[in-house]
N, C-alpha and C positions, 0 to 999 in steps of 0.2 A: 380442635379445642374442646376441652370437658365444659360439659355445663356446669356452671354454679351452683352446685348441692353442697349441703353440708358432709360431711364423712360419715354420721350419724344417722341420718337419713340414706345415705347410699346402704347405709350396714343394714339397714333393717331393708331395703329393698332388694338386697343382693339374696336375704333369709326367705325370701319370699318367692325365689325359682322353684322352678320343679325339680326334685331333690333326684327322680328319674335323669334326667339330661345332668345332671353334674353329679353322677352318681361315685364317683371318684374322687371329688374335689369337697374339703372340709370349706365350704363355703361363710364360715366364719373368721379364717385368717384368712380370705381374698380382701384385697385393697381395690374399688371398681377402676381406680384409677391405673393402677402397675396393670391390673391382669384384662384392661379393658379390650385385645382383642381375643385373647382366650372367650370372655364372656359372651361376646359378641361373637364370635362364630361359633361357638356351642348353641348360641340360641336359634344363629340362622339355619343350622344344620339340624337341630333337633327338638328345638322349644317350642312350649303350645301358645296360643293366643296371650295366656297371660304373661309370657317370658317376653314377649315381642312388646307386649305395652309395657313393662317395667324396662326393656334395653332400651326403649324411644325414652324415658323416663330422663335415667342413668347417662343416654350418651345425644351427644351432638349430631344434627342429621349428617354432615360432616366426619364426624367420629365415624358413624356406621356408614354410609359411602365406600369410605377410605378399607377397610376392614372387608366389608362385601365384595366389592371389584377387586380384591387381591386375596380372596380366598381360592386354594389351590385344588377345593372343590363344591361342588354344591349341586344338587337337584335340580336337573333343568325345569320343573317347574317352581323351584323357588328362583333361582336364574331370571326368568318369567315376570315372577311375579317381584323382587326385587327391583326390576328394569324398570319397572310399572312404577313401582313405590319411589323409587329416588328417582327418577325421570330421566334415564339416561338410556341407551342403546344396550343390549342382549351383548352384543359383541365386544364392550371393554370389561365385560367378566375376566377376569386371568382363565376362570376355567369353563370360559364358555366353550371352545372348541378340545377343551382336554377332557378323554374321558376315564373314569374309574381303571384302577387297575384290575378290578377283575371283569371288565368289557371288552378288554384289549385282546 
């Protein structure tokens, strides 16, 4: 479930990533809402401190859980440290036991 922000406020927080990690993405026609797991795994995978405090912002602990444990990859020390942050087990990562394709 979206937290209750206004669209206006999500807009100007969405302008406020690190333009490096959505270096692709004209982050002025993102709705947080339609592209909330795009955003949210860009951040896990590649956002600094401040992308992490504006996605806790923008999404529901709920939101980001859901998104995390079904990300088809991630760093096992964000893995780690996700596991940590949402309080759940290493092991219902989707891609806690998969690894990158070029490790294979």
């Amino acid at each position: 479930m979206d937290k209750d922000i206004k669209p206006e406020e999500a807009q100007k927080l969405l302008l406020q990533l690190t333009k490096a990690v959505f270096w692709n993405c004209d982050l002025t026609k993102f709705d947080y809402s339609i592209h909330k797991k795009h955003i949210i795994e860009r951040i896990l995978d590649a956002g600094l401190e401040n992308d992490e405090i504006i996605m806790w912002k923008l999404y529901s602990y709920n939101d980001i859980k859901d998104v995390a444990i079904n990300m088809e990859f991630l760093e096992e020390e964000k893995v780690t440290y996700m596991a940590f942050v949402l309080k759940v087990e290493e092991n219902e990562f989707k891609c806690y036991k998969k690894k990158p394709w070029y490790q294979k």
